[in-house]
Structures are given as C-alpha cells and as structure tokens.
KEMAR-394319 format. One line per field, with one value per residue (C-alpha): residue number from 1; chain; x, y, z. Coordinates in steps of 0.1 Angstrom, whole numbers, plus 5000, padded with zeros to 4 digits. Example, Ala and Ser with C-alpha at 12.3 -4.5 7.8 and 13.67 -1.06 7.14 Angstrom:
BEGIN
i <- 1, 2
ch <- A, A
px <- 5123, 5137
py <- 4955, 4989
pz <- 5078, 5071
//
This chain:
BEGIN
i <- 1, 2, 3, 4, 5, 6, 7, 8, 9, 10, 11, 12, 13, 14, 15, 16, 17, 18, 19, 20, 21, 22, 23, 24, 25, 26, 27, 28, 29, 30, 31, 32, 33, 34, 35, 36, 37, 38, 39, 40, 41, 42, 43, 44, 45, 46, 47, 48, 49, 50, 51, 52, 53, 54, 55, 56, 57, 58, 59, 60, 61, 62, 63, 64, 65, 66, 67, 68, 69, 70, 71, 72, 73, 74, 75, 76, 77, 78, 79, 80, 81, 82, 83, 84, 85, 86, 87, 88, 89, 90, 91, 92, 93, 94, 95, 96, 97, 98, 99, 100, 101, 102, 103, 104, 105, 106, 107, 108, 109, 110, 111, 112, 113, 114, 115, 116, 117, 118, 119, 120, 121, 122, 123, 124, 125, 126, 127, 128, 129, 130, 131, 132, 133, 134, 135, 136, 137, 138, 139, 140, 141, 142, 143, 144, 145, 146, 147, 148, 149, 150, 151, 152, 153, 154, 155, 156, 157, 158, 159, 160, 161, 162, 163, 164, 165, 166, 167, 168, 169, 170, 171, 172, 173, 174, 175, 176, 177, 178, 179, 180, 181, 182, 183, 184, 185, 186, 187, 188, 189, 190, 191, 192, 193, 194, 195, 196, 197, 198, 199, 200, 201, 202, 203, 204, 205, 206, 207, 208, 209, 210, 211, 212, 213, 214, 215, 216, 217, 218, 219, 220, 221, 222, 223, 224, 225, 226, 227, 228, 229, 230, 231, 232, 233, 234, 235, 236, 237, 238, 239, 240, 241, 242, 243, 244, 245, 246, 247, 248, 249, 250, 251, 252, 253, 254, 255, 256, 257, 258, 259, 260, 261, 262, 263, 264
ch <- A, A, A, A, A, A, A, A, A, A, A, A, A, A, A, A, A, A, A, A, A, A, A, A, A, A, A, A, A, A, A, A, A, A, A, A, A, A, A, A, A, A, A, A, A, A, A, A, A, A, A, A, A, A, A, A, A, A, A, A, A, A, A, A, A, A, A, A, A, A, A, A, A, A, A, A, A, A, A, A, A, A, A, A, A, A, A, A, A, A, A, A, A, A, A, A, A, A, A, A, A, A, A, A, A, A, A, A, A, A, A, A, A, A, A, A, A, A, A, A, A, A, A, A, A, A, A, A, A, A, A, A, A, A, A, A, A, A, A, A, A, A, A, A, A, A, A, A, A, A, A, A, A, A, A, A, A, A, A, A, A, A, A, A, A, A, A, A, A, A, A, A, A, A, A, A, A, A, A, A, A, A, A, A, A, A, A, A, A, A, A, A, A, A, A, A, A, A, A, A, A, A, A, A, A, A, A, A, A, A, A, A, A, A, A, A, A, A, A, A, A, A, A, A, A, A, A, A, A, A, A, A, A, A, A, A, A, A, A, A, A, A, A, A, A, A, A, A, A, A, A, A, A, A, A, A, A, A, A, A, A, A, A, A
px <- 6175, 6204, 6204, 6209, 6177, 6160, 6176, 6161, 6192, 6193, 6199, 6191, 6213, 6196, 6218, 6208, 6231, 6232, 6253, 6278, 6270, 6263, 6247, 6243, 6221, 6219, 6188, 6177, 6141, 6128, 6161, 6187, 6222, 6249, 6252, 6279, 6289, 6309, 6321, 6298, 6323, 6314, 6347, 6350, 6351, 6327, 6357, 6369, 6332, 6333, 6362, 6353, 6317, 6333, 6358, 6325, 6306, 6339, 6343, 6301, 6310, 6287, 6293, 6275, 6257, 6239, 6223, 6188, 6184, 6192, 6173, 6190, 6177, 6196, 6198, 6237, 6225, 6264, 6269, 6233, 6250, 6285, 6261, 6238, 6271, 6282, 6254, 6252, 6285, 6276, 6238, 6242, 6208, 6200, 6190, 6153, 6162, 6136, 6124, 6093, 6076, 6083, 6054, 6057, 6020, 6025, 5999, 6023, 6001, 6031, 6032, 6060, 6053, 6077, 6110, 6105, 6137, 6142, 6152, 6118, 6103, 6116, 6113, 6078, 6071, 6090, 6071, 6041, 6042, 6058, 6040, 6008, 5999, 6002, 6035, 6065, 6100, 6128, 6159, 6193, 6215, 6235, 6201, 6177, 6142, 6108, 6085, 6051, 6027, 5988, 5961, 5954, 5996, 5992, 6031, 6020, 6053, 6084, 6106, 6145, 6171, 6207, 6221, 6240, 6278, 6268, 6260, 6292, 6315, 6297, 6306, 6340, 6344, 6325, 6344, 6379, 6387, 6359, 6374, 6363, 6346, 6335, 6299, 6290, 6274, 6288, 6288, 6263, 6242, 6263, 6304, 6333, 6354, 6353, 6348, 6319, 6303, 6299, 6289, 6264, 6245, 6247, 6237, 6208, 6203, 6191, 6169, 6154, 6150, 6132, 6108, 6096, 6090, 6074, 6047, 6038, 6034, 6016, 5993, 5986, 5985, 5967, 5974, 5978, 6010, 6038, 6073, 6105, 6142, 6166, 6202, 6236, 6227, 6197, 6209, 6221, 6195, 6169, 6191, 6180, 6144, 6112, 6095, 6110, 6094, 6123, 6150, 6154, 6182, 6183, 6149, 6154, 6173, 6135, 6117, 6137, 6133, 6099, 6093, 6119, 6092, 6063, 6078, 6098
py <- 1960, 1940, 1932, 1897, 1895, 1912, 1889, 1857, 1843, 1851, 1826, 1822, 1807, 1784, 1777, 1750, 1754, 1722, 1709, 1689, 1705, 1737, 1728, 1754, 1751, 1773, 1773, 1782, 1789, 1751, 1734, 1734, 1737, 1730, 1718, 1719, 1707, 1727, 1720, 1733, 1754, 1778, 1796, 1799, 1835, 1854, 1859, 1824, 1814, 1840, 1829, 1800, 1809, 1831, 1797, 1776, 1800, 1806, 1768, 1766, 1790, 1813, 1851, 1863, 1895, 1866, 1861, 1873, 1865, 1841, 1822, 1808, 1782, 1778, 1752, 1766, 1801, 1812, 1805, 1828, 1860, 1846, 1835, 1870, 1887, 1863, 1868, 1907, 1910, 1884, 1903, 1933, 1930, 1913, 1873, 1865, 1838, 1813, 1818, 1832, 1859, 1839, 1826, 1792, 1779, 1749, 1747, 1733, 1715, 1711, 1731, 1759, 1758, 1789, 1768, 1743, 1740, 1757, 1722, 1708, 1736, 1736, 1694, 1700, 1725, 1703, 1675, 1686, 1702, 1671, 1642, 1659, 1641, 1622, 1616, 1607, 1622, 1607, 1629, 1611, 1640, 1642, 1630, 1605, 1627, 1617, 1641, 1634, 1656, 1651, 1639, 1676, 1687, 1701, 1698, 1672, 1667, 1644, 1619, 1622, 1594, 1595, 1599, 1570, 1591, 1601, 1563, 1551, 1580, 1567, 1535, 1541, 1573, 1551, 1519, 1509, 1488, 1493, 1513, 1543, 1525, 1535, 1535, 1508, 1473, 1443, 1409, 1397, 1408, 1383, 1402, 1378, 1410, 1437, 1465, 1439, 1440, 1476, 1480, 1454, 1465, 1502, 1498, 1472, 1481, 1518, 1497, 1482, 1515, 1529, 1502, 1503, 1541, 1539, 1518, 1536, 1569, 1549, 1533, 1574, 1588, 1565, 1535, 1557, 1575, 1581, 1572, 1593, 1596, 1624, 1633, 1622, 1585, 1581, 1560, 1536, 1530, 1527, 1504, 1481, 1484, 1487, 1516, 1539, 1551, 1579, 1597, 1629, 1643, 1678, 1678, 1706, 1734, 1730, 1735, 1767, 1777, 1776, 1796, 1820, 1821, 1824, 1858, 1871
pz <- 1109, 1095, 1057, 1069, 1084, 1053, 1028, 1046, 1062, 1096, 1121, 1157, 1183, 1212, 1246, 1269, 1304, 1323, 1348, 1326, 1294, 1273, 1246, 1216, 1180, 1155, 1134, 1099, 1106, 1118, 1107, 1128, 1106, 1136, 1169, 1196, 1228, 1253, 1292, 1317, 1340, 1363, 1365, 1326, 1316, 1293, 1269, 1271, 1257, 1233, 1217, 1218, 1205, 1174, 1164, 1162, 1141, 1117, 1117, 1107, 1076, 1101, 1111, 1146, 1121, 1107, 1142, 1144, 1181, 1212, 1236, 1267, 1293, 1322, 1353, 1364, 1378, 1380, 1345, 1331, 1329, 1311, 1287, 1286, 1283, 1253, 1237, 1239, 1227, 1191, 1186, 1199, 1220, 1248, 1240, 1258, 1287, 1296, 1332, 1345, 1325, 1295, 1275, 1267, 1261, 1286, 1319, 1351, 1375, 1400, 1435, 1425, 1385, 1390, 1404, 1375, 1358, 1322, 1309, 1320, 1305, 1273, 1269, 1275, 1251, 1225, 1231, 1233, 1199, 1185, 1199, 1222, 1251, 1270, 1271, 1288, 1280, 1295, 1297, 1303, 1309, 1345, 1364, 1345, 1348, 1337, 1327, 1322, 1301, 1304, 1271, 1272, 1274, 1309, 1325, 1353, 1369, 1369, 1385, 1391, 1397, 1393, 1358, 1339, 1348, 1383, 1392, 1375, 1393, 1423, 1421, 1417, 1445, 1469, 1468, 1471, 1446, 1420, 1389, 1367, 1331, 1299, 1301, 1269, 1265, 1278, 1258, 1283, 1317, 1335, 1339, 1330, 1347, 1367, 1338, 1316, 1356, 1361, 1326, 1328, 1365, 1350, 1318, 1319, 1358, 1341, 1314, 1340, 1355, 1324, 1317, 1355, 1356, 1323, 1334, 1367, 1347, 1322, 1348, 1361, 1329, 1306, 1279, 1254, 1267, 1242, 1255, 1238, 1252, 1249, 1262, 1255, 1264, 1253, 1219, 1244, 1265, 1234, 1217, 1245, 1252, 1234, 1256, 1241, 1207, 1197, 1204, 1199, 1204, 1202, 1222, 1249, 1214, 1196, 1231, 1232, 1195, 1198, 1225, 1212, 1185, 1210, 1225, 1196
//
C-alpha cells in the first residue's frame, strides 16, 4: 500500500471518453481539485496521452504515486484500451471501466439496459444521488440527450437530437454559401447578417428545443420532475431559459466517482 494512501492524500483520477472530448478529474475524496479537457482522437497513441497525462499532473502540483485508483467510462470503443494502458502505466493496477458487470445502483427499464452508453450511465447515477427523481438531465455534449429518471430513480430512457456543433458544422457542410460561426448569442432572434442568423436559429432554435422536450417528459413523468443541464454548452443554453434548474458541469466525473466508490 502506498504511504500516500496511508497518509490521507490519495487521489483518484475519473476519464469520461466521448466523441469530441476526454474529459479527466482528479478528486480529493468528494472534491474534485482539477479538471482537464483533451481532443478525442482515435489515432492518438498511449504515449502521446501519457505525456500528456504526466504534464497535467506536474502542472496540478500532482504526482501519478498519489493516485489511489481510476475509473474510466467510455462511448469511443477504439480509444478504451489507450486509456487502460495510460492508466496502468500512472497506478500500476488496472483502473475499473464502467460497462457491464459494474455495480452502479441504478435499475434501467430500457430494452438492451446492457448497450446503454457509459455516459448515460454515469449521468444517472449522479443525478440521482444529487437531485432523486424524477428528473430530467439534459446533456449538451456532441448530441443533445435527455435522460429521464423515474420518482423512484429507475433509468427510464432518453431522447437524442443533434448537438449544438454538429448542427452548426451541418449547416455550413451542407450549404454553399452558409459559413462556419462561433456558436454565441445574437443581439436579437431576428439576424441583421449572416453570422447574427445562424447564431440566432441555432442558439434559440435549441432553446426551443429544450423547453419542448422538457414538457413531454414532464407530461410522462410527472409535475414534479427536476430539470438540470450539463456539457460544454450548457451555460449557454440556461442563460436563456427557465427549465433548467442547474448546471452542473462536471456531471458525468461524479457519476463515475461514485461508482468507483460503489465497487472499490
């Protein structure tokens, strides 16, 4: 056992694999102490996110023999065992990867609970420990998916639409003279240019999006349903409706901490 460990101060690293994103946390017991964002690229190398890895720990003030453990959760199945490898090489053990097998205290009442993404998973578990049920996250990462969680928590299933950066790529890759824009807010709803235009049919075209989903899984799963956003956009989005109650950030690093805690 490492004298890190005995001494109180061990840490343990959480790796959420998307499409667009790995997404890493580091926590202190409940607290997470650092966060990082890294390309999602299939063809990267096990050494090229290692080194990369070991500069963002030196940069933390962090060493990996700090590390008491990892958890992965992946949706980018060529990427899993870069990551297990990464991981072996910091701790030395193998990290526990969310998949099936994994004990994560949530009932799924879809048809393949077994082919439910590790995101999902880990969303769920998050939110129902934060906010019970029922509940609707809404996760604005490369698709926009609504999950919806039962009074009693039970995983009932989601919804999936095209995220805020796929719609605006597809604008663009789909149309001749429509450009590439910075996804942001316009002055108004109604364009004065080209750019405000885009801006203003993605941006408020998603709210509307939002607030219209919200109330059909509100009308199946009860008045009482809690709303909360997550994802790189999500600040945007909530800045411009009131269906959302929170955002948390950082939603789908506790889902994995906790059931790291659940099987460790």
């Amino acid at each position: 056992m490492r004298l890190s460990f005995l001494f109180g101060i061990a840490m343990l690293l959480c790796v959420d694999i998307a499409n667009a994103d790995v997404t890493l946390g580091l926590f202190e017991g409940e607290r997470l102490v650092a966060t990082w964002r890294l390309a999602s690229e299939a063809r990267r190398t096990e050494d090229e996110y290692g080194l990369q890895m070991a500069g963002l720990l030196a940069q933390a003030g962090r060493r990996a023999d700090e590390l008491r453990g990892a958890v992965l959760g992946c949706v980018v199945p060529p990427l899993l065992p870069v990551w297990q490898t990464v991981c072996r090489r910091l701790l030395a053990t193998e990290a526990l990867v969310l998949g099936p097998g994994v004990k994560t205290g949530l009932r799924i009442r879809t048809e393949s609970p077994r082919g439910l993404g590790a995101d999902r998973v880990a969303n769920a578990v998050a939110g129902k420990a934060l906010f019970g049920g029922p509940l609707c996250i809404v996760d604005f990462g490369t698709t926009t998916t609504f999950d919806a969680l039962a009074a009693n928590g039970d995983y009932m299933g989601h919804a999936i639409a095209p995220g805020l950066e796929m719609a605006a790529t597809a604008l663009s890759a789909e149309t001749a003279q429509l450009p590439e824009v910075i996804l942001g807010r316009p002055a108004s709803a109604i364009g004065r240019n080209t750019v405000e235009s885009i801006q203003a049919g993605l941006l408020f075209g998603f709210v509307g999006l939002v607030e219209g989903m919200v109330a059909r899984f509100r009308a199946e799963l009860g008045p009482a349903m809690r709303v909360i956003a997550t994802g790189r956009h999500a600040p945007l989005i909530a800045a411009e409706t009131t269906v959302i109650e929170r955002v948390e950030p950082w939603l789908t690093l506790h889902g994995l901490r906790l059931i790291w805690e659940m099987n460790v």
